[in-house]
Backbone bond lengths (Angstrom), bond angles and torsions (degrees), N, CA, C in turn:
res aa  C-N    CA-C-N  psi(-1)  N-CA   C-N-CA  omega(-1)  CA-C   N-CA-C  phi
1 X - - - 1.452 - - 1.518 109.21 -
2 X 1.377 93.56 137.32 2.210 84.63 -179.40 2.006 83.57 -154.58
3 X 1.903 75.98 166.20 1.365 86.25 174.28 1.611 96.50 -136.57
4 X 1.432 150.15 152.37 0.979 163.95 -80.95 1.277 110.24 151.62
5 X 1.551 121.71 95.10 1.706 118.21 177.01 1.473 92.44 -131.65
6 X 1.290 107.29 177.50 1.398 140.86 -170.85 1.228 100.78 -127.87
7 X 1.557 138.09 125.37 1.203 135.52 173.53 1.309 120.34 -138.85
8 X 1.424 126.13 124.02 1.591 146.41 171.31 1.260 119.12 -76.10
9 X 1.108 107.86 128.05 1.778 112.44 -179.83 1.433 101.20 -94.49
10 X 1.018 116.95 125.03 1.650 116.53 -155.63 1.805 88.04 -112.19
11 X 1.022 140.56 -20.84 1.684 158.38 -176.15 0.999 90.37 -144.41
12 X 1.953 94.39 146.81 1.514 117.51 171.29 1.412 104.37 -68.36
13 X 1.769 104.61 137.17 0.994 122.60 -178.11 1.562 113.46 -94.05
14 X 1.282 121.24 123.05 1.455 112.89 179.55 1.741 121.68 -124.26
15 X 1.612 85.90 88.03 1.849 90.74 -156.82 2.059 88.39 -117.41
16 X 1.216 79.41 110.80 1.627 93.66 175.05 1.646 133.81 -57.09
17 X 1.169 140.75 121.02 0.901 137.68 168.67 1.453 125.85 -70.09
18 X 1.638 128.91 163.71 1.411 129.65 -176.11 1.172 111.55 -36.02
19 X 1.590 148.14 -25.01 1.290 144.45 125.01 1.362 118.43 -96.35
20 X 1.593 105.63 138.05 1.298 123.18 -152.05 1.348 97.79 -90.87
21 X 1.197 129.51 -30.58 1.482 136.03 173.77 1.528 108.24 -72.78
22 X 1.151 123.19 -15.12 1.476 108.26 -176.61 1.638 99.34 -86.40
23 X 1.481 120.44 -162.67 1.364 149.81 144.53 1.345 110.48 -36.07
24 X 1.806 102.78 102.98 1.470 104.99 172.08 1.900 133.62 -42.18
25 X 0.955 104.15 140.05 1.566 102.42 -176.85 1.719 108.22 -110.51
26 X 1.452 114.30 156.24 0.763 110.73 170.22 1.662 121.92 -114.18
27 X 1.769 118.36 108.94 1.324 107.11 -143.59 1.907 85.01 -119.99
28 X 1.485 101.69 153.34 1.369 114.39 162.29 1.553 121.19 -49.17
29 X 1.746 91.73 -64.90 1.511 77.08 172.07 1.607 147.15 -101.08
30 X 1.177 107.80 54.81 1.581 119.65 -177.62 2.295 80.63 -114.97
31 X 1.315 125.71 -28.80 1.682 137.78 175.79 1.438 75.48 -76.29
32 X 1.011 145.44 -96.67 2.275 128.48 -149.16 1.281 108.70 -34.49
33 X 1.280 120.13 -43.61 1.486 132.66 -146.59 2.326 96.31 -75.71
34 X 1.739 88.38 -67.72 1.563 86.89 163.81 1.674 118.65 -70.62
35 X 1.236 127.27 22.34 1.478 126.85 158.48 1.497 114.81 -91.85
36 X 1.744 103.92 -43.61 0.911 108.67 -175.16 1.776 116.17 -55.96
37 X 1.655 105.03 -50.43 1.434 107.87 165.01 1.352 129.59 -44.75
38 X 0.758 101.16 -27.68 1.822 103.82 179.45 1.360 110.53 -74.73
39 X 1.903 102.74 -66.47 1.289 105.01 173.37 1.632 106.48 -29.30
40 X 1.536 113.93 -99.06 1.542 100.89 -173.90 1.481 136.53 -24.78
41 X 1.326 118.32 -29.78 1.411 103.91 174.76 1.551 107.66 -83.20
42 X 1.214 112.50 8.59 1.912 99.19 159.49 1.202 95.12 -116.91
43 X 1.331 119.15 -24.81 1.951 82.37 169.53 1.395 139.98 -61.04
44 X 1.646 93.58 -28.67 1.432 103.96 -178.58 1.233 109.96 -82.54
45 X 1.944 136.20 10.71 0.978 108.29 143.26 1.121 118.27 -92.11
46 X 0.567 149.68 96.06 1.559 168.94 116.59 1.391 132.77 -140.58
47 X 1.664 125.03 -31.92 1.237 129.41 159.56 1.534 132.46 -85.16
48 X 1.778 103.37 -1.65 1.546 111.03 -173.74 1.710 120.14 64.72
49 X 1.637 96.86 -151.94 1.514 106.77 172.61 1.518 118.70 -80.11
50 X 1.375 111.45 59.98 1.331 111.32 -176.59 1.920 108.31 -118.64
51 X 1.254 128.15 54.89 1.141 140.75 -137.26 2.156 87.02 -77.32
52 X 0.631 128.71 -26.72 2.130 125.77 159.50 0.992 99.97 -22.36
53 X 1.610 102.29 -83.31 1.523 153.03 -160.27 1.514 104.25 -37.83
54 X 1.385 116.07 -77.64 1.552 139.96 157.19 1.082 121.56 -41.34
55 X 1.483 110.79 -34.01 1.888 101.03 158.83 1.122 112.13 -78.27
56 X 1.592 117.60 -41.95 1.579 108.63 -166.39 1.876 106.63 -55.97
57 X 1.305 121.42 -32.49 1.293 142.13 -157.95 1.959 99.47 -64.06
58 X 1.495 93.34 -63.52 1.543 121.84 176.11 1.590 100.01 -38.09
59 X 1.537 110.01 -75.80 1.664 121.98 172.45 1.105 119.59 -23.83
60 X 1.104 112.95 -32.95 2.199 128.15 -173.56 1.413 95.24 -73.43
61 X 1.473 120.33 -48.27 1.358 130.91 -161.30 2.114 101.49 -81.76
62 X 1.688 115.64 -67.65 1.041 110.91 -145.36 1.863 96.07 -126.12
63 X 1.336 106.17 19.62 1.482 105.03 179.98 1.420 152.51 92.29
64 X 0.862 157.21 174.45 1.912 139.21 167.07 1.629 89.82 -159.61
65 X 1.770 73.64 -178.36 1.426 95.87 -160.17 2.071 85.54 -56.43
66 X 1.382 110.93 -41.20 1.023 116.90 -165.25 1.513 116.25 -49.81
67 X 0.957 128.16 -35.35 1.452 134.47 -160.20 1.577 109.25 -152.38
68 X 1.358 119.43 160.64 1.301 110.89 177.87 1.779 111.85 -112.20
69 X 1.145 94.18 143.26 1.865 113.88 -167.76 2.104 111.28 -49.08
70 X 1.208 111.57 110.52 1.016 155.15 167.35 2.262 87.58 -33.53
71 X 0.892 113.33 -51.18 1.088 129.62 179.73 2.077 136.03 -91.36
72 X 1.105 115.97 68.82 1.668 122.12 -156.37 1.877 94.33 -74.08
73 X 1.038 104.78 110.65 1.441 119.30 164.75 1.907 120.04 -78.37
74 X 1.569 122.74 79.64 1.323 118.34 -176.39 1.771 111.02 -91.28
75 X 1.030 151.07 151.40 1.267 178.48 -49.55 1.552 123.70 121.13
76 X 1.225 116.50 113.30 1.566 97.39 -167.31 1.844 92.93 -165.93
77 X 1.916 113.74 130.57 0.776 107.37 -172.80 1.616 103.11 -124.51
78 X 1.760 108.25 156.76 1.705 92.35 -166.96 1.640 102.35 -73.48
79 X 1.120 111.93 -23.60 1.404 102.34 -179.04 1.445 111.25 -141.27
80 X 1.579 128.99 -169.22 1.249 107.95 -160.03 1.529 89.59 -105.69
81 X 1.648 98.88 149.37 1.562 119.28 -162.38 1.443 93.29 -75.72
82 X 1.361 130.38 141.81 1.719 133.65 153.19 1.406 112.16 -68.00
83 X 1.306 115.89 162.51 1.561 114.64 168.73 1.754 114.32 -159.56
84 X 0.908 124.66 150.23 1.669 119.18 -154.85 2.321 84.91 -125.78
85 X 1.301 88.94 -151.12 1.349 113.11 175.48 1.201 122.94 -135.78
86 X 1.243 141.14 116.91 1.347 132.36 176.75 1.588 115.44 -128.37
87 X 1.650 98.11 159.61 0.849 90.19 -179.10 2.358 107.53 -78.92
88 X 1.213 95.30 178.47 1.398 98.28 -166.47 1.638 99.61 -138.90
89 X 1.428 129.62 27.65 1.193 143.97 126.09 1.234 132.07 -108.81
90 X 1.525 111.64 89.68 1.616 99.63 -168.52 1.506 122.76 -95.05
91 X 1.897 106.74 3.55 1.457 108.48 152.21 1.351 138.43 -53.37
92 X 1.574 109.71 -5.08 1.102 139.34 -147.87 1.694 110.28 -135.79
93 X 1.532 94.14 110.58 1.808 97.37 159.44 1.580 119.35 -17.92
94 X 1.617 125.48 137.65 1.631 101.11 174.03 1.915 91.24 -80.48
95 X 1.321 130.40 -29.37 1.803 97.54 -172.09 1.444 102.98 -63.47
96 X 1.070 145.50 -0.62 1.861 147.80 -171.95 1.755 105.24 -83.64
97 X 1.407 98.99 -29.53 1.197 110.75 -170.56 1.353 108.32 -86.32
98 X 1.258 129.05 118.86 1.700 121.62 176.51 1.643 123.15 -90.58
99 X 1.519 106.30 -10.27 0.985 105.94 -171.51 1.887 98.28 -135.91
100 X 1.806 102.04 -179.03 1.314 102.73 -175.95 1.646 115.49 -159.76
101 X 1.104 124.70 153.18 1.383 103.47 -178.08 1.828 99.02 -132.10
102 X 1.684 85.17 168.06 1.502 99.51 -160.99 1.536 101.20 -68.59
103 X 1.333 128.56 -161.36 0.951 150.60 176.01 1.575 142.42 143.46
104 X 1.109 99.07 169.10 1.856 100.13 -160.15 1.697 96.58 -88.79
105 X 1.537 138.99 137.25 0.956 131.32 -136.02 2.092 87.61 -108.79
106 X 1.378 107.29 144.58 1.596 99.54 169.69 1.332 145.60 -78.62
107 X 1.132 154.87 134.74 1.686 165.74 -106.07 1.229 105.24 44.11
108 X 1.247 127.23 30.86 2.045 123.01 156.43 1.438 100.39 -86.17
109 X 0.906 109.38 156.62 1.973 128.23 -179.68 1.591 85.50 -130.22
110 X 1.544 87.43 165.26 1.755 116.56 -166.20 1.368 88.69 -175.23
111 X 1.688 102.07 151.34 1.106 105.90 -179.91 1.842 109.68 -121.10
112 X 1.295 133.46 144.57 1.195 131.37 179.07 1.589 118.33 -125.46
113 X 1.531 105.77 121.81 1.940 107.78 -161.71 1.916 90.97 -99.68
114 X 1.189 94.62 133.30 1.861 101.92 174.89 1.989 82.88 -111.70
115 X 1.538 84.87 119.48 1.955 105.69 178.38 1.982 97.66 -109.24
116 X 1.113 107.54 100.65 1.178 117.46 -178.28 1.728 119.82 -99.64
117 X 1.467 118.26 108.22 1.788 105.84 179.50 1.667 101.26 -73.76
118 X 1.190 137.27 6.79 1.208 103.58 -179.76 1.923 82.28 -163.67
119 X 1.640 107.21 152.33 1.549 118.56 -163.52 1.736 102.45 -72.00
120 X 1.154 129.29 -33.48 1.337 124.37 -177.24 1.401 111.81 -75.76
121 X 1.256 136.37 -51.84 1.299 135.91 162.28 1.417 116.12 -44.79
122 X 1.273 130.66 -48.58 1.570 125.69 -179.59 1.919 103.68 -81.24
123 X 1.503 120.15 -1.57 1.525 109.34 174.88 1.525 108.14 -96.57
124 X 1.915 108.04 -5.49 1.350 96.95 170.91 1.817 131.83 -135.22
125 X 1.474 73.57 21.71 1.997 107.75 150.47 1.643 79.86 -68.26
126 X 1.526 111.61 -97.39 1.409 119.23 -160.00 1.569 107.16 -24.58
127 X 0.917 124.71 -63.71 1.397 110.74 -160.95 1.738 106.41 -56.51
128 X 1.412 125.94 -40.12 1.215 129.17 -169.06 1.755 94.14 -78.36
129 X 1.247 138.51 -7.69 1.407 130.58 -157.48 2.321 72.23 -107.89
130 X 1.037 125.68 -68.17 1.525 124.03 179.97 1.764 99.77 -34.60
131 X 1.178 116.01 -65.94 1.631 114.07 -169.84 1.719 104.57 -56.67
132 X 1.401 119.76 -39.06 1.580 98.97 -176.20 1.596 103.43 -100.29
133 X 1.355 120.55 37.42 1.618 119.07 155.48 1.181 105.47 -115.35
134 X 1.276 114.05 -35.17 1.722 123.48 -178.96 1.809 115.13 -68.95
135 X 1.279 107.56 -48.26 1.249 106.94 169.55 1.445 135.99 -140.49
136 X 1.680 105.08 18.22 1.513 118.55 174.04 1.284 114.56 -96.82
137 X 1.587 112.57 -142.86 1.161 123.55 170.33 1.477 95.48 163.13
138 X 1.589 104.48 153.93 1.220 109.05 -172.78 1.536 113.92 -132.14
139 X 1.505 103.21 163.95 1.641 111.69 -155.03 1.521 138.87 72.06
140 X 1.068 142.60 -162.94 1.431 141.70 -145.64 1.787 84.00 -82.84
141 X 1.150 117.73 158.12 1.631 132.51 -173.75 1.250 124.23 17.70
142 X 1.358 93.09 23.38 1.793 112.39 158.95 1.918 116.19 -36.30
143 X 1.496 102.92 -42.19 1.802 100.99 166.76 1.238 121.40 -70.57
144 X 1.209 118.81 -32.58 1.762 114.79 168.39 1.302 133.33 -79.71
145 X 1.819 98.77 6.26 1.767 110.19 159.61 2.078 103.25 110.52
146 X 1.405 113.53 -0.09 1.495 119.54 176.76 1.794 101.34 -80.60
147 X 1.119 111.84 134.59 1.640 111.77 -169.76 0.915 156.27 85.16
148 X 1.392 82.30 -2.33 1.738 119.25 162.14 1.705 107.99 -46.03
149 X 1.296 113.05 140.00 1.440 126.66 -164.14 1.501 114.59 -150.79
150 X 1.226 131.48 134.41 1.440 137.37 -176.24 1.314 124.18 -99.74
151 X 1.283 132.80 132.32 1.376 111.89 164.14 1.563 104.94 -87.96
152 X 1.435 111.81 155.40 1.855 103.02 -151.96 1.838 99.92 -138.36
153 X 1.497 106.21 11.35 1.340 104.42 166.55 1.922 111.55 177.88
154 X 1.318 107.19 163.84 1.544 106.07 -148.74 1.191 129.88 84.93
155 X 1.271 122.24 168.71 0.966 146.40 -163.92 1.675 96.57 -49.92
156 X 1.312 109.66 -49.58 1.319 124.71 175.51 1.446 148.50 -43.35
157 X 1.396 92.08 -31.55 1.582 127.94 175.13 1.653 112.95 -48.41
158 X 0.991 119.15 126.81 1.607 119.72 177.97 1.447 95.03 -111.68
159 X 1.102 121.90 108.32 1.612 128.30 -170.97 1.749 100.13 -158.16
160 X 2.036 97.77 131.70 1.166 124.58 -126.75 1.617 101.41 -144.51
161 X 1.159 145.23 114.88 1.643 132.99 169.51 1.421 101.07 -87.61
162 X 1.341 115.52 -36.59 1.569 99.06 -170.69 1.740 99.34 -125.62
163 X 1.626 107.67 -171.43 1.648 105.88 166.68 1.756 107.85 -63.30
164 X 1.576 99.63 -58.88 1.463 96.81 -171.30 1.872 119.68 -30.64
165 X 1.631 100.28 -54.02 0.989 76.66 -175.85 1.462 106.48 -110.71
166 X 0.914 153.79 41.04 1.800 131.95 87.27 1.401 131.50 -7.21
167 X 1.594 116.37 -46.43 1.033 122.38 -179.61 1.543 113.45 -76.92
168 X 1.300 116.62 -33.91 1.716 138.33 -174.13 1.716 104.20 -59.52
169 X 2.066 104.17 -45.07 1.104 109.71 -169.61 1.650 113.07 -91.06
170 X 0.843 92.65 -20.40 1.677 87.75 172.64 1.375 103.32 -80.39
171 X 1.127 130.87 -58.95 1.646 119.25 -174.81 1.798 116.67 -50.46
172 X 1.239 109.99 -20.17 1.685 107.24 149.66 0.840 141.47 -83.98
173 X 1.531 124.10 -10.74 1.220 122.65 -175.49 1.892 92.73 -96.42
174 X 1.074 105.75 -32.06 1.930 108.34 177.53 1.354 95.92 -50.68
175 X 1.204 95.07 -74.27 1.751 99.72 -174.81 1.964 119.80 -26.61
176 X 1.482 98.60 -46.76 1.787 92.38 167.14 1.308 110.49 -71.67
177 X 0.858 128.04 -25.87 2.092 124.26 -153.28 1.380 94.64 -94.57
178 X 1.554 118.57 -49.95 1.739 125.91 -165.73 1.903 104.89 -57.61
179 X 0.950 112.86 170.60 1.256 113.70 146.57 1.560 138.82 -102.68
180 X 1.001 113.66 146.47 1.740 109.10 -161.90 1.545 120.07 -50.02
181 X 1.553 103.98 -41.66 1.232 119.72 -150.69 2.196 93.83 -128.51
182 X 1.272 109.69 125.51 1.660 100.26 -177.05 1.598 83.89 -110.08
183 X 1.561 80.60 173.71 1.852 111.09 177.68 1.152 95.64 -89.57
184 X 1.489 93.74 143.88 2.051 108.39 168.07 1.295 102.89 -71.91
185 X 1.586 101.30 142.26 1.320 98.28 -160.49 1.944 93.81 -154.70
186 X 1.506 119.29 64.46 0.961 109.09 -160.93 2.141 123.61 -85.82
187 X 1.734 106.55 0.89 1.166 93.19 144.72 0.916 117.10 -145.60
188 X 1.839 132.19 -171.02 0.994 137.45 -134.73 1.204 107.14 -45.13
189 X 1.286 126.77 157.46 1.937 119.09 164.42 1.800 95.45 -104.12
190 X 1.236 109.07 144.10 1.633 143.86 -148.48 1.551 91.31 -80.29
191 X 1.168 116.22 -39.18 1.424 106.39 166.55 1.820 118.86 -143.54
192 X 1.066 120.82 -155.37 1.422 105.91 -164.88 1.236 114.81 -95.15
193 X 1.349 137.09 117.76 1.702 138.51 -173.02 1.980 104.88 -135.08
194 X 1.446 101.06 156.87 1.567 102.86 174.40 1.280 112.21 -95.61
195 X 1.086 117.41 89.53 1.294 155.76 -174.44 1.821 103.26 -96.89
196 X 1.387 116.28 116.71 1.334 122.54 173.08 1.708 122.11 -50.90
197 X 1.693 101.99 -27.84 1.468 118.13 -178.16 1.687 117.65 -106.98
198 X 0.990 88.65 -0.04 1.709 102.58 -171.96 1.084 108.03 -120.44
199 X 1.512 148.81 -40.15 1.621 173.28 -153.38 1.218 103.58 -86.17
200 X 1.074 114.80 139.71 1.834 109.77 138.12 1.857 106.04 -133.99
201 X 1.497 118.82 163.77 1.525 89.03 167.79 1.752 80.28 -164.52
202 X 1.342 113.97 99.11 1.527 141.45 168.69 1.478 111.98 -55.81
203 X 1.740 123.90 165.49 0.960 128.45 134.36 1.627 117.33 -121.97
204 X 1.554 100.37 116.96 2.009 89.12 -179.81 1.738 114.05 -55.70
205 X 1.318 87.33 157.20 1.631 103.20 174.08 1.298 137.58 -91.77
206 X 1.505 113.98 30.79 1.219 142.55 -142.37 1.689 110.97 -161.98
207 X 1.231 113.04 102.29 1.541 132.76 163.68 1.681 114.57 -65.69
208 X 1.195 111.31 144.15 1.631 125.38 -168.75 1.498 99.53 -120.71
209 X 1.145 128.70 130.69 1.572 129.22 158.31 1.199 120.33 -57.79
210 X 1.416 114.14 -47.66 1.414 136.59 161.14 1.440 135.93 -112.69
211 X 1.625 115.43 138.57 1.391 105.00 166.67 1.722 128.44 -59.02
212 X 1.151 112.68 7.32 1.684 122.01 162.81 1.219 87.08 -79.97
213 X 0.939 101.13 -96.14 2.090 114.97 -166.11 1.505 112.11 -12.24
214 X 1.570 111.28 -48.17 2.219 100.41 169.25 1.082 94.59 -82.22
215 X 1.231 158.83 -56.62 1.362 141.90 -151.85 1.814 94.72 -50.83
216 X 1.085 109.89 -64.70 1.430 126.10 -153.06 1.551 107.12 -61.66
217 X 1.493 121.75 -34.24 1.367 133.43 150.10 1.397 138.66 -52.12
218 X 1.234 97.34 -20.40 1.591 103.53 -177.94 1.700 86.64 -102.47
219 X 1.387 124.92 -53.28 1.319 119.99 -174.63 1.935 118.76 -45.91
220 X 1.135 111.90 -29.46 1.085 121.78 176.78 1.459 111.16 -74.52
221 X 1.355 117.96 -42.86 1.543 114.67 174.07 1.170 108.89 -78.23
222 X 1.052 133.99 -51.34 1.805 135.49 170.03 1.865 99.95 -25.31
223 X 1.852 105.86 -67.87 1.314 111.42 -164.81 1.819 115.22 -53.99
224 X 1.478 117.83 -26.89 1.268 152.02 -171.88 1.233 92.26 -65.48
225 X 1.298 126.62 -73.89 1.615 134.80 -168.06 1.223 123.33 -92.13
226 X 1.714 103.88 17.93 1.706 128.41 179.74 1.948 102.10 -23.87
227 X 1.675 112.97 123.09 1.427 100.48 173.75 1.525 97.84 177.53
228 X 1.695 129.36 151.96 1.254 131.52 -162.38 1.368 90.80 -62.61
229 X 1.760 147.89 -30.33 1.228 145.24 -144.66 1.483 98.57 -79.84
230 X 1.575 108.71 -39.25 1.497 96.47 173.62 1.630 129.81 -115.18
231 X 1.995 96.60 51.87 1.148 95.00 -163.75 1.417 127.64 146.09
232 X 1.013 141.65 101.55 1.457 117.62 172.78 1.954 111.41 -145.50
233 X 1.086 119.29 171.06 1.528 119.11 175.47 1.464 122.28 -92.30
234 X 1.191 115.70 -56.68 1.319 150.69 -169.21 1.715 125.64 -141.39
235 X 1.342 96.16 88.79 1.684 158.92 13.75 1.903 105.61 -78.06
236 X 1.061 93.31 127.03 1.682 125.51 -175.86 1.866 90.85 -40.86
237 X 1.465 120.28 116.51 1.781 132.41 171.85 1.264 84.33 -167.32
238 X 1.705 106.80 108.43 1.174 148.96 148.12 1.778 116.71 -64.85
239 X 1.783 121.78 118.14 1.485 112.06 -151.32 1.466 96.26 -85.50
240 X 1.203 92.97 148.42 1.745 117.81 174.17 1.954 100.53 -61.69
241 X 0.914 113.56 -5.87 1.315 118.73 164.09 1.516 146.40 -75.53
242 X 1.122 159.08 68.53 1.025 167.96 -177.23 1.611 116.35 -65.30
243 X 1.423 120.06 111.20 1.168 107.53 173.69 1.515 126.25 -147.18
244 X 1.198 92.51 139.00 2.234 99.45 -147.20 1.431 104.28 -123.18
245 X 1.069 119.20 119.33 0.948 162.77 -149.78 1.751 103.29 -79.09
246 X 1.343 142.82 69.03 1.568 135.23 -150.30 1.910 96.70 -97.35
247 X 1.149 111.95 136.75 1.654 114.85 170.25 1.927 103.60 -99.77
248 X 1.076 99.02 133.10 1.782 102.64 160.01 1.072 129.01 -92.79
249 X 0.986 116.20 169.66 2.135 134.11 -153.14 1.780 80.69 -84.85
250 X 1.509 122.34 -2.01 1.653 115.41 -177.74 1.792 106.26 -129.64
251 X 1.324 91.62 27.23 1.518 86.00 -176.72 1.178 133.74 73.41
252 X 1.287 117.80 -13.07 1.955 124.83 -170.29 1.778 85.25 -88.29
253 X 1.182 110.08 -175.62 1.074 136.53 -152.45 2.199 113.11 -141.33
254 X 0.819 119.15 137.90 1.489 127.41 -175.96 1.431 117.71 -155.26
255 X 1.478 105.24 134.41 1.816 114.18 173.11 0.936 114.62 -67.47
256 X 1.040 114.66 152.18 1.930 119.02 158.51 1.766 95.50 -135.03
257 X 1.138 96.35 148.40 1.823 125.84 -162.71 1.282 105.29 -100.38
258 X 1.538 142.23 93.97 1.477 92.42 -178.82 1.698 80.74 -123.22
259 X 1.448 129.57 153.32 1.645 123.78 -161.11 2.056 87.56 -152.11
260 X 1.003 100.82 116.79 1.451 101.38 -174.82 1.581 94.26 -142.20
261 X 1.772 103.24 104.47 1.767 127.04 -165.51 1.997 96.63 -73.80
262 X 1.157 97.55 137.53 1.553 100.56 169.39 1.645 98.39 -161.55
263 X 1.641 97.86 172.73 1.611 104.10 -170.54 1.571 116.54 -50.60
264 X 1.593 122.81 135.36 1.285 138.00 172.87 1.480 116.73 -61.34
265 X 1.851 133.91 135.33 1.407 119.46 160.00 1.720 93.29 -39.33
266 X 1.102 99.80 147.57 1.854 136.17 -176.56 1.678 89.78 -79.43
267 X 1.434 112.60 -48.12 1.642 102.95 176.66 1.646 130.32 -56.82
268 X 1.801 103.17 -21.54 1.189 127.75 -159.39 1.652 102.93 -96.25
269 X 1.199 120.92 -10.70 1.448 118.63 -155.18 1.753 122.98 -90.26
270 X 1.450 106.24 -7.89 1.268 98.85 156.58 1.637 127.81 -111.99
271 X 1.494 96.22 26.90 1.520 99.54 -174.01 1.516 90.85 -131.00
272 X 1.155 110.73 10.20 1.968 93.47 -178.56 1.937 82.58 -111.12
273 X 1.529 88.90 153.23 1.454 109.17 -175.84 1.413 114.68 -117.72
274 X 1.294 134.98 100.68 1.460 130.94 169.14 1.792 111.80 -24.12
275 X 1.667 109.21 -80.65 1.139 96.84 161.31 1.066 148.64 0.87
276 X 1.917 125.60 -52.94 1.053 111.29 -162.47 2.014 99.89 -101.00
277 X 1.438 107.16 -5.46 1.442 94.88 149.52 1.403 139.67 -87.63
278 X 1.188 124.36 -18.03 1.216 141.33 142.25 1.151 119.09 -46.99
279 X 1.150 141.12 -21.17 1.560 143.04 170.30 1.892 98.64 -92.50
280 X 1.474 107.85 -66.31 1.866 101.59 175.94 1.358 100.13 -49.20
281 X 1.018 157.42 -32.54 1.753 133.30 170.45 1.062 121.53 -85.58
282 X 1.451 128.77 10.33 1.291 132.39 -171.08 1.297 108.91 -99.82
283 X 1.519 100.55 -42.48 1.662 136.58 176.15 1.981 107.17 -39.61
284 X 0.990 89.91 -23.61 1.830 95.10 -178.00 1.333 108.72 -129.36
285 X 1.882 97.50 121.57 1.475 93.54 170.25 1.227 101.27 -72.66
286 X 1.659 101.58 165.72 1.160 114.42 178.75 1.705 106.50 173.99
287 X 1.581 116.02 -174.61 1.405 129.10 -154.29 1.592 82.47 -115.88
288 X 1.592 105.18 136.35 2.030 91.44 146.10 1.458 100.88 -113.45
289 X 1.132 98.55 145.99 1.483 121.85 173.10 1.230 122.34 -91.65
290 X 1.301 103.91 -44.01 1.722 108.08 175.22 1.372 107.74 -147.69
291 X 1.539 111.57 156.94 1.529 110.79 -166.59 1.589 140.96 98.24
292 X 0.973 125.39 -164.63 1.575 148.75 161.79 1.640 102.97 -43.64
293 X 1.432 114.22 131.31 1.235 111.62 157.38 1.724 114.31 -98.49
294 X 1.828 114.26 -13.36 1.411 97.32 167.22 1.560 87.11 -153.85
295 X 1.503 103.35 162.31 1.533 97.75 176.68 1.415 140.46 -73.93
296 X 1.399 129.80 128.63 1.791 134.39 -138.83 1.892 85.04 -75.45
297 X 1.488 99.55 122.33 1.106 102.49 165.67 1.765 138.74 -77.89
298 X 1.389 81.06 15.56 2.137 97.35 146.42 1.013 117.98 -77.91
299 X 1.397 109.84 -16.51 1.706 103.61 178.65 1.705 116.37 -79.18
300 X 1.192 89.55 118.87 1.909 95.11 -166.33 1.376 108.65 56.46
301 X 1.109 129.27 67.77 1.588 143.29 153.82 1.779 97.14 64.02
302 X 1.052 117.13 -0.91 2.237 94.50 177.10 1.237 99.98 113.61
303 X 1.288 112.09 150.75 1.567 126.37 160.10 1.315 113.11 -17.82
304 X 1.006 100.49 -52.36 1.810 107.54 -155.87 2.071 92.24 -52.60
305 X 1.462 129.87 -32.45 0.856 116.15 -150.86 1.979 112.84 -103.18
């Protein structure tokens, strides 16, 4: 059993090779690792905070130390991909910027084969390989919209002339991948899952000429609403934010939102502010498609905080 895609790097991709300073590589497994993420955030809607459970589930799909993965993820490009340097603050002047990272340059295609021994394991690779083209991205500042990637033909393809229907087509393709019915799940979930009460996953209302131009838009509101809630380095809080980077059948360019709330570093929790994510998603019109219409003020103790 196999599945067979074609994939567009719609943003420079900056996925490091066995040295990180050299010439980016393009490796299988740095693609398991963001499968694996995906996978779990749909498992856990439906199984919750049961993180065993959700591994044992994952294991069926992509393997353990115990056994080897049911599912072979290969990578293969017709020719060899280019890649430049950029900068990777684009709120920011490039002379402001002192540094830069490599990357694989955007409109290259690559193709990726899902080799499945058995039909249920390779139908839920696919679904987690749809969720991180649809609304991930992979490698270093993959959340601020760098690595964004398309699937660009098949059945699979999320292809769009305008927002509207961008917005039309993603809410069908969720509709197959999601599950119908979620688990009650009344507090925070421990880590990040698409969760109807926990989730949100937007389309902005606003076309880009260029993939600079959204990167650089969202970076500016991110920098605007600077705060541990959406983010921090030191102590390590990774943002509940996701943001992917979509190309149209006309060349313009569109966000997708996807913000899925889970428990805060414990170090981070009286200095991160609900508020100031609730204001960065407010900041963009836009459609929700699935999810939250505002963020549950259990998340990090309520407004007040």
């Amino acid at each position: 059993m196999e599945c067979r895609l074609r994939i567009e790097i719609v943003t420079p991709l900056f996925m490091g090779g066995s040295n990180p300073r050299e010439q980016p590589e393009l490796r299988a497994a740095s693609f398991r690792g963001a499968l694996r993420f995906w996978l779990r955030a749909l498992l856990g809607s439906v199984l919750g905070n049961k993180p065993a459970e959700i591994f044992k589930h994952e294991s069926e799909v992509f393997g353990s130390t115990d056994h080897a993965s049911p599912v072979v993820v290969r990578l293969q490009a017709r020719q060899k991909l280019k890649w430049d340097e950029y900068n990777p603050l684009l709120h920011k002047p490039d002379h402001e910027v002192k540094f830069s990272f490599k990357g694989f340059v955007p409109n290259q295609s690559f193709e990726i084969h899902l080799l499945g021994r058995n039909q249920k394991a390779l139908e839920q690779a696919k679904k987690a390989l749809q969720l991180l083209c649809y609304l991930g991205g992979l490698g270093r500042r993959s959340r601020r919209g760098f690595g964004s990637l398309q699937i660009i033909d098949g059945e699979l393809a999320l292809t769009a002339k305008d927002i509207n229907e961008l917005a039309n087509a993603l809410k069908q393709k969720l509709d197959s991948i999601l599950p119908s019915s979620f688990v009650t799940l009344s507090d925070v979930p421990r880590f990040p899952i698409l969760h109807e009460k926990w989730a949100q996953i937007k389309v902005c209302s606003q076309e880009f000429s260029s993939w600079k131009e959204a990167i650089k838009f969202v970076m500016e509101k991110a920098h605007k609403h600077k705060n541990p809630a959406l983010g921090f380095a030191n102590p390590r809080q990774a943002s509940p934010v996701h943001v992917h980077v979509t190309k149209l059948l006309t060349n313009k360019y569109v966000l997708v939102l996807t913000t899925m709330l889970s428990e805060l570093n414990p170090q981070l929790s009286d200095d991160a502010d609900r508020q100031k994510l609730v204001d960065f998603l407010n900041s963009f019109e836009s459609e929700v498609v699935f999810g939250f219409k505002e963020v549950s003020e259990k998340w990090i103790g309520g407004s007040e905080r």
